[in-house]
N, C-alpha and C positions, 0 to 999 in steps of 0.2 A: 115258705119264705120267698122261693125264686116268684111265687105268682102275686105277692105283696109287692113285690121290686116293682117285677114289670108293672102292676097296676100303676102303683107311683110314676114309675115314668114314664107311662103313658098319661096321666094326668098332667106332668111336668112340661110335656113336650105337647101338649094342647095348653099350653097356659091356665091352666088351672092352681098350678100350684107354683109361686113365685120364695124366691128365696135360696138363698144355702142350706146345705145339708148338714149335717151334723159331723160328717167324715170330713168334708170341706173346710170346717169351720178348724175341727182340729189340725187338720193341716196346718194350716196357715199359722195357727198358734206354736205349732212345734217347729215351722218354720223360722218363726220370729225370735223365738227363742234361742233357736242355733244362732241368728244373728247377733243378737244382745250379748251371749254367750263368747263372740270369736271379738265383737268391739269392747269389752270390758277387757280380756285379755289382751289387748293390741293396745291399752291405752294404759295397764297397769304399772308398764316399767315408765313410765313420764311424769310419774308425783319425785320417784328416786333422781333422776335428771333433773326437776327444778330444783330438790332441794341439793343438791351439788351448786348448781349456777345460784343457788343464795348466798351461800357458805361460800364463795367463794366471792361474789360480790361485796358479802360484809365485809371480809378478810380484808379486799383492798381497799375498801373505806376505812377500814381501821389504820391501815399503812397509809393513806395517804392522812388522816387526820394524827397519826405518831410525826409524820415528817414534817407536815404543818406548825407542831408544835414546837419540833425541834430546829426550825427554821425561827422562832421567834423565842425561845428560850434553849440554848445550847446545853446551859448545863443543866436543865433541869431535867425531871424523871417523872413521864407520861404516868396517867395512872387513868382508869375511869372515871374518876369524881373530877380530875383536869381536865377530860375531854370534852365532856358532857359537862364543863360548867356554865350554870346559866346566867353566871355574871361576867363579863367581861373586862373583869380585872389581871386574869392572866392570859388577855389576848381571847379566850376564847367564846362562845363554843367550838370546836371543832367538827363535832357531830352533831345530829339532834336529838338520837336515843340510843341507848347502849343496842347494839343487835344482838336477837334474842331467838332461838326454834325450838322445837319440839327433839330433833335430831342431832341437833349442837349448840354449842354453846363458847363464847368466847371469853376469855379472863388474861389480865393483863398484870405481870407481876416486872419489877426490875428493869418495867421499861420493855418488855419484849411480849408479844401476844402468841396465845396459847389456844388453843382452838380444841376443845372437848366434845368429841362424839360419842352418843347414845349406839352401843351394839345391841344388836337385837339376840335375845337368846334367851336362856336361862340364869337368873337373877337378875339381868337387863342393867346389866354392866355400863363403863365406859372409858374411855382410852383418848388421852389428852396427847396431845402433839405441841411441839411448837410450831408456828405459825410460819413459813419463811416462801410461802404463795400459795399461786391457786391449788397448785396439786397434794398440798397439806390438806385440803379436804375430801381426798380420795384416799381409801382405807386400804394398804398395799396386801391384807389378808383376805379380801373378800370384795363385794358388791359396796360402791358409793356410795356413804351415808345407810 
């Protein structure tokens, strides 16, 4: 086996045989891998992060399209079908579409917004808050959304 090597690279190092090796090759494959490996981990916690900065960007579209409305009807009582209407007989739209995720969910009763998060678990539950800013869509038991 040692007198195979050296044949080989004594061929190798006369140019006779061009190319990577086969130990070479793996390397570089296991190298890459560690790579892929350490940036999917480094990038995993930043789907949790946008979806907080969504949920809470809707949040304040919702508050500002409730004060909109209540700015042009005092007594009245906001609701989705008023917010999201597409005729503008009571002033609006206010919005353009109800905001909507996979991770929450917002519902509007009495005129106050209610903000519904999806927990991950077992039966994949979920745990409705009221709505009173951004930090109602941070879960005070656990990880953000």
């Amino acid at each position: 086996m040692i007198s195979t090597y050296q044949r080989l690279k004594r061929r190798k190092d006369a140019g006779e045989i061009d190319g990577f090796t086969l130990i070479e090759l793996l390397i570089v494959i296991v190298v890459l891998g560690i790579l892929a490996a350490v940036v999917i981990f480094a990038l995993g916690g930043i789907t949790g992060k946008s979806q907080l900065a969504a949920c809470q960007a809707d949040g304040a579209t919702l508050s500002t399209a409730i004060s909109a409305f209540h700015a042009q009807d005092p007594q009245g009582t906001p609701s989705s079908a008023n917010l999201v209407a597409t005729s503008t007989a009571t002033g609006g739209p206010y919005i353009q579409s109800w905001p909507n995720a996979q991770s929450y969910a917002f519902t509007i009763s009495g005129g106050k917004i209610s903000v519904e998060k999806a927990t991950a678990g077992v039966g994949d539950t979920s745990a409705s808050v009221s709505y009173t800013g951004p930090a109602s869509c941070a879960d005070p038991a656990g990880p953000n959304l």
